[in-house]
C-alpha positions in Angstrom: -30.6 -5.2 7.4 -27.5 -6.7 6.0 -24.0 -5.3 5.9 -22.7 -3.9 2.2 -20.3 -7.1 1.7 -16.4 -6.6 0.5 -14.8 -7.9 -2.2 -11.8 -9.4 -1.3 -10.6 -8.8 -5.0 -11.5 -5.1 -5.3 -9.5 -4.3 -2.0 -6.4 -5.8 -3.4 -6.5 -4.4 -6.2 -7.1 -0.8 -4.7 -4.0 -1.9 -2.2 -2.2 -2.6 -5.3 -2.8 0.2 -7.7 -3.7 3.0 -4.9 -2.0 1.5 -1.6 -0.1 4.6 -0.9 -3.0 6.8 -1.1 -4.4 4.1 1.3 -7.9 3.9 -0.6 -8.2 -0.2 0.4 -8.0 1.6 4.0 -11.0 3.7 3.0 -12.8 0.5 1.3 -12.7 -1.7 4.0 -13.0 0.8 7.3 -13.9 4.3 6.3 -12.6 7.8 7.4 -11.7 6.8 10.7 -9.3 4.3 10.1 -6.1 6.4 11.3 -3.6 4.0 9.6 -5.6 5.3 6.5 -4.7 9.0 8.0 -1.1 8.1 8.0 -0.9 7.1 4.3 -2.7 10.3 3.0 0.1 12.3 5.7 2.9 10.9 3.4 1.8 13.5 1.0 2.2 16.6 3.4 5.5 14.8 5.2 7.1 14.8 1.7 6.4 18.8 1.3 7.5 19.2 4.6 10.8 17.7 3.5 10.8 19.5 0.4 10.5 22.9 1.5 12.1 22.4 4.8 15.4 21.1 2.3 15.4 22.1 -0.7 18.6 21.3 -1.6 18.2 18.0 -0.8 18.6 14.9 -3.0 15.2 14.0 -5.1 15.0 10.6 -3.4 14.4 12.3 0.2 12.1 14.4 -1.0 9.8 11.6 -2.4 10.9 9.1 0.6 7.3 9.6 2.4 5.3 8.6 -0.7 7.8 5.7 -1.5 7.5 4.1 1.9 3.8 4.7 2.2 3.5 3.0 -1.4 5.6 0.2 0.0 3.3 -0.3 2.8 0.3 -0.7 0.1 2.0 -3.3 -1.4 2.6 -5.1 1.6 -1.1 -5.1 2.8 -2.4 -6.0 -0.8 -0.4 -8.9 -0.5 -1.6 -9.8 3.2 -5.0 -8.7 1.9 -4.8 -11.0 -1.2 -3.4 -14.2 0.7 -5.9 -14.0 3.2 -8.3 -17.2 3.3 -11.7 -16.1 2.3 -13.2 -17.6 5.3 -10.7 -15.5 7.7 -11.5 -12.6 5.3 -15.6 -13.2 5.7 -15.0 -13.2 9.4 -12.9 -9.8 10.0 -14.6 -7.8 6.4 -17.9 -9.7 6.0 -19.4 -10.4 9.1 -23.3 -9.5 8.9 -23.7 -9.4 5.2 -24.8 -12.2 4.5 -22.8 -13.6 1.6 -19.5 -15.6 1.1 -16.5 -14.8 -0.8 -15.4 -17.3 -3.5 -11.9 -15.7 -4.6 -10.8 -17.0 -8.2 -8.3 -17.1 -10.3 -8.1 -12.6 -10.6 -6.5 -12.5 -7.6 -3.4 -14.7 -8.4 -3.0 -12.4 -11.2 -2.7 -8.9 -8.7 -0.4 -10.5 -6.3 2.0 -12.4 -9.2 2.2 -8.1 -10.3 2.0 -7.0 -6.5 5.4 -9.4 -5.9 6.8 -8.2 -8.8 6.3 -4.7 -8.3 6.8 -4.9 -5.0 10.1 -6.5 -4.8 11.7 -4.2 -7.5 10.4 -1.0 -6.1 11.5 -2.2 -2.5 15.0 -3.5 -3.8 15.7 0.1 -6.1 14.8 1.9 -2.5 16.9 0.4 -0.5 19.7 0.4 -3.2 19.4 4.3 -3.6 19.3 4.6 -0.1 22.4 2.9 0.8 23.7 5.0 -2.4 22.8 8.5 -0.9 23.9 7.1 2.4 27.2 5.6 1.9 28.8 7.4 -1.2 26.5 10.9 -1.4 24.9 9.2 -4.2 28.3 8.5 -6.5 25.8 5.8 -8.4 23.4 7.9 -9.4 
């Protein structure tokens, strides 16, 4: 019996559109992947913060989400940029097909770097804001 085979192109995408959920987690290893745990804990760690301060600035209160979505955007692009033998080898190993990545995949990670960048670039800006002048800038 062969393995249910991965698409290389549907996990990036889920990475890219869903990464801070960590649904490409649940794709590509199931319930037991615990890094997959950790993203879906950003959701309770950020009503922690909220009810624990609720006086403090938006931007801590969403911080859990906005790292873990970080994260997704980092492994779509490791999970994009992987060869598609490599891929075959860790994702694909008994199921008896090859991946032959196109041209789709460019496409998610041109919009994953762009994304990505901007999103990481506003965070660290707003935190340095909050952090250096109690958020004077915004």
């Amino acid at each position: 019996m062969t393995a249910r085979h991965k698409s290389k192109t549907i996990a990036t995408v889920l990475a890219f559109l869903f990464g801070g959920l960590g649904l490409q987690r649940l794709y590509l290893r199931g319930w037991r992947d615990p890094w997959l745990w950790l993203h879906l804990a950003a959701l309770p760690a950020a009503w922690l913060v909220a009810t624990l301060a609720p006086q403090a600035d938006g931007f801590y209160k969403l911080l859990p989400i906005m790292l873990s979505g970080l994260a997704g955007f980092l492994e779509a692009l490791v999970l994009g940029l992987m060869p598609d033998e490599q891929w075959d080898a860790r994702f694909n190993p008994h199921s008896g097909k090859q991946s032959n990545t196109r041209w789709p995949i460019a496409v998610v990670l041109i919009a994953t770097m762009t994304i990505g960048a901007a999103s990481l670039i506003a965070t660290i800006s707003r935190f340095f804001d909050l952090l250096y002048t109690g958020g004077a800038y915004g």
